[in-house]
C-alpha positions in Angstrom: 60.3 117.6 67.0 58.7 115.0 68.6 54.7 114.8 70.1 54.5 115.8 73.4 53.0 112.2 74.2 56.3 110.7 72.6 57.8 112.7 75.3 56.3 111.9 78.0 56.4 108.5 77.0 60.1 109.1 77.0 60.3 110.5 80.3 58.3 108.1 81.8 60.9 105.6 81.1 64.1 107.3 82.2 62.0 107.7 85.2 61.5 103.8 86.1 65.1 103.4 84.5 66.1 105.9 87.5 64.2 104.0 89.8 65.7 100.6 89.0 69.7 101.8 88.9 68.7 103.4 92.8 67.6 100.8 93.7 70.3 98.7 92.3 73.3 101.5 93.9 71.7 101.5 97.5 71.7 97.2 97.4 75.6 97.3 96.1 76.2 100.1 99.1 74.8 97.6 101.6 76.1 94.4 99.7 80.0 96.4 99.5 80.0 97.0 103.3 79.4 93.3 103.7 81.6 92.6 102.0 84.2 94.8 103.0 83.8 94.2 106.5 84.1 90.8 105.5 87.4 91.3 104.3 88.7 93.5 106.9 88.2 90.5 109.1 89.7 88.2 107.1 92.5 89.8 105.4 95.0 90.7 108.2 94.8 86.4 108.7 95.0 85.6 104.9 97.9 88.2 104.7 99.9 86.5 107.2 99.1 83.4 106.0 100.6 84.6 102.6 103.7 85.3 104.9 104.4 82.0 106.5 103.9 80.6 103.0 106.3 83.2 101.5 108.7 82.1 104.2 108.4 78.5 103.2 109.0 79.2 99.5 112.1 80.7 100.1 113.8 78.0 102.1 116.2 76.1 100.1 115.0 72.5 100.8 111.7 73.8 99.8 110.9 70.2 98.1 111.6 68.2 101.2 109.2 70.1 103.3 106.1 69.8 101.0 105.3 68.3 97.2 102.8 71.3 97.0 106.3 73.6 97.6 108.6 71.6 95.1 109.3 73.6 92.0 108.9 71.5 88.6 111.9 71.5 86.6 110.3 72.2 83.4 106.6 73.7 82.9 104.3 72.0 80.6 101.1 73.3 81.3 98.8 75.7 83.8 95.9 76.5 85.3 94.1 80.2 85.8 91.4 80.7 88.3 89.6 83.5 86.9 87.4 85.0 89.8 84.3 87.3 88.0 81.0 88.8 88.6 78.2 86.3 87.9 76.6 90.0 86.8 76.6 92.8 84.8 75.8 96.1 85.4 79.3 96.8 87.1 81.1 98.8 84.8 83.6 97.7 83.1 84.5 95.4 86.4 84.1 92.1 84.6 86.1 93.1 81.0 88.6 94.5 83.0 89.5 91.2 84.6 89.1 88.9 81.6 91.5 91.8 79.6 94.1 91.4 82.3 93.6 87.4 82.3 94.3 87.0 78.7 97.4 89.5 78.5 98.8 87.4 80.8 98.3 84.0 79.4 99.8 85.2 75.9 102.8 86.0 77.8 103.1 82.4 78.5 104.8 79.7 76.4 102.6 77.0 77.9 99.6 76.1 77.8 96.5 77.0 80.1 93.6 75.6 81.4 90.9 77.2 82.6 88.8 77.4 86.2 86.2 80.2 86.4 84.1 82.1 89.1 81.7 83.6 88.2 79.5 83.7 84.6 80.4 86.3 83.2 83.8 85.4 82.8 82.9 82.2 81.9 81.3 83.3 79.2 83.8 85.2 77.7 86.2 82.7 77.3 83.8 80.0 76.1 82.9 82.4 73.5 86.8 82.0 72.5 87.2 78.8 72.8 88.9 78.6 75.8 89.7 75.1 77.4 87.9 75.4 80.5 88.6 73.0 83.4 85.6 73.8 86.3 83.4 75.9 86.4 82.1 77.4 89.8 79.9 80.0 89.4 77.1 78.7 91.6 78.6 80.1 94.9 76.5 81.9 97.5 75.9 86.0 97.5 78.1 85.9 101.0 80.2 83.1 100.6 82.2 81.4 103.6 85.2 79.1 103.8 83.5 76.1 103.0 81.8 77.2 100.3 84.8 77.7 98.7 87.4 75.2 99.7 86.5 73.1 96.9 87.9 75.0 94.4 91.5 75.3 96.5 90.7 71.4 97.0 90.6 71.1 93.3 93.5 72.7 92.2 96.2 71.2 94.8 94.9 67.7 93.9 95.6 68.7 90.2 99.1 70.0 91.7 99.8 66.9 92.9 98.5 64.5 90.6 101.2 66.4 88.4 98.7 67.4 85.7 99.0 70.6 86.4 102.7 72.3 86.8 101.6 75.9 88.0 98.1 77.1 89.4 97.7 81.4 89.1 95.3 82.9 90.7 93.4 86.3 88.4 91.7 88.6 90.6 90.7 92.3 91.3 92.0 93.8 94.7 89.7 95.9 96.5 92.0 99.5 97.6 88.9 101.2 98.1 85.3 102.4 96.9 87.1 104.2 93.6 89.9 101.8 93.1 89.9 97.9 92.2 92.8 97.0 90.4 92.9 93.4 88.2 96.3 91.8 89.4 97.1 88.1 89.5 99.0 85.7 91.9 101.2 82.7 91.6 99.7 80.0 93.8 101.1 76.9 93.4 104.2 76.4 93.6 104.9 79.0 96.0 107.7 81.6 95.0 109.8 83.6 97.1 107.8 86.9 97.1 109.7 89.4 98.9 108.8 92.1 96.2 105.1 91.7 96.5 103.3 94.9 97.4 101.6 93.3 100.5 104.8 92.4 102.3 107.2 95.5 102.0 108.8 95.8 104.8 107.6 93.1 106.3 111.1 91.2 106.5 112.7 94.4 108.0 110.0 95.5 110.7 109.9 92.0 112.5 112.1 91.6 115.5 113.1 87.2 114.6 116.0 85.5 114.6 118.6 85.6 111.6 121.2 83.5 110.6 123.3 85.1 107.5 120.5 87.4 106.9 117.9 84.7 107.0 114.3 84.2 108.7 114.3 81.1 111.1 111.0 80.0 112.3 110.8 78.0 115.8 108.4 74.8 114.8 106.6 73.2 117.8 105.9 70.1 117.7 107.8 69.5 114.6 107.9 71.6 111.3 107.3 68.8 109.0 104.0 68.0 111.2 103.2 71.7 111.6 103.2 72.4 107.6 102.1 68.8 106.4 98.6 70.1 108.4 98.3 73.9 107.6 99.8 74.0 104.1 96.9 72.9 102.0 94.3 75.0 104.5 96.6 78.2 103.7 96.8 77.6 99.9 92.5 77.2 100.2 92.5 80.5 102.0 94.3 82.3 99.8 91.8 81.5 97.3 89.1 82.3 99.8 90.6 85.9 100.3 90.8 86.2 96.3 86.8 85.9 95.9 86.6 88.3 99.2 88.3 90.4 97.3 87.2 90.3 93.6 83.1 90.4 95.8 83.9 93.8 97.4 85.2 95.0 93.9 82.3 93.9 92.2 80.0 95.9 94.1 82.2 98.5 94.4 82.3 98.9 90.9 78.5 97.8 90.4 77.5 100.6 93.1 79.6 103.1 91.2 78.3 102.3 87.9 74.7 102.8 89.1 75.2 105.9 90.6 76.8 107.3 87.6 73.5 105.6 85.7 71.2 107.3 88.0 73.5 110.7 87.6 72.8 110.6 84.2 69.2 109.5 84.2 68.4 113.0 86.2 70.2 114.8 83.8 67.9 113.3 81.1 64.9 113.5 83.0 66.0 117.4 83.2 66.9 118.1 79.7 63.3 116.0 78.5 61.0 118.0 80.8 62.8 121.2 79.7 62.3 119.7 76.0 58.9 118.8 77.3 57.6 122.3 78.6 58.3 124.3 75.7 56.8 121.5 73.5 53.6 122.7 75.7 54.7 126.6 75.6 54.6 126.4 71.6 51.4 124.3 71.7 49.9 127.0 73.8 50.6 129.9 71.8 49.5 128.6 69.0 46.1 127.7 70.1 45.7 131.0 71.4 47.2 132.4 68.1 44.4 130.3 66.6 41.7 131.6 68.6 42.8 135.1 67.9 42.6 134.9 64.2 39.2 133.3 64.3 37.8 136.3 66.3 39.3 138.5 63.8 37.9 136.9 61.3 34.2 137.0 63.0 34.6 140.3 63.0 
């Protein structure tokens, strides 16, 4: 058994290591409101964007309307934007993302290029030789539009310059406190996505006009002056409301993580001052047992 000053020692230390993951679980509470107030302002616009953009995809002079719309006849190579924490301490947030990445790039018969948010993921895949493209892990705590455009800036001109045929996007979506689920998204060129999750429905609950069962949009001044301006904004947003989303699961999964930590840590501290007590309670007695033979003996 160990001395009570090992123990002590011990408990001591789960004690600042308590102190620390609190401290860390009440920042990620008030960083994950942010943040998710953040994205409830942003994502009803981003998801509507993803809409019109939907809508485009599926017309069938899709490659007239826009180049970043026009579907390349045979795929030669990719890119990934990998969004991840530039921290740990979340879990297993940050594996969970890079697991999902790579599962899906071994499913391709192409291959990929690399752009990464975030450190940690940028680590991973330098440590297997990944052929990383950018890197921009140097964004702000709260970033804004601005901050990230670049990145959306980046990938369309590589779209465009044609030495890129596809762009994916690899994310976690925030559903709530207790569920962030790694998924990924086809940005460039845009497919018909009538099948994705966020727009069930969507085609049947809006009161527009049809011809043969199809959407038509009204364009005022002129479509091809409408989308030649919006386009490229919409396709930056999406990746703006990607990092929104993969923030809000970080902390999320960072604030859970810590309280679990500190859960533990008590439990410890519990179990090592119960340890610690009867340490003393068996000290005790024996001194006293120790005393009591040496009267004896005296007498």
């Amino acid at each position: 058994m160990a001395s009570t000053h090992e123990m002590r020692q011990r408990i001591r230390s789960v004690r600042n290591i308590a102190q620390l993951t609190r401290a860390l679980e009440a920042v990620s509470i008030s960083r994950v409101r942010k943040a998710e107030n953040q994205l409830r302002a942003t994502r009803p616009y981003g998801d509507k964007a993803w809409e019109v953009l939907c809508h485009l995809a599926r017309q069938r002079d899709r490659g007239d309307i826009h180049p970043l719309l026009n579907e390349r006849t045979k795929v030669g190579h990719a890119i990934v934007v990998m969004i991840c924490g530039n921290q740990g301490l979340a879990g297993a947030y940050n594996a969970n993302i890079v697991q999902h990445t790579l599962g899906f790039v071994r499913s391709l018969d192409f291959p990929v290029r690399y752009i990464t948010v975030g450190r940690r993921g940028r680590d991973i895949l330098i440590r297997q030789g990944a052929d990383i493209l950018a890197d921009f892990s140097d964004l702000p705590a709260e970033p804004t539009f601005n901050d990230v455009s670049a990145i959306g800036s980046f990938v369309i001109d590589e779209f465009l310059q044609e030495r890129t045929d596809e762009v994916y996007l690899m994310y976690s979506r925030f559903e709530s406190l207790l569920k962030q689920i790694p998924t990924h998204k086809k940005l460039l060129p845009l497919e018909y996505c009538e099948d994705d999750d966020n727009l069930k429905g969507w085609y049947e609950n809006r009161d527009v006009e049809t011809t043969s069962g199809e959407m038509v949009y009204k364009y005022e001044p002129s479509q091809t002056e409408i989308i030649s301006r919006i386009i490229t904004r919409l396709v930056e947003l999406q990746v703006f409301t990607s990092i929104l989303e993969a923030l809000a699961s970080e902390h999320a999964a960072r604030m859970v993580a810590m309280k679990n930590a500190n859960d533990n840590s008590m439990d410890l501290l519990d179990a090592l001052q119960l340890e610690l007590n009867r340490a003393r309670q068996q000290a005790i007695t024996r001194d006293i047992l120790d005393i009591v033979g040496g009267a004896e003996a005296l007498e």
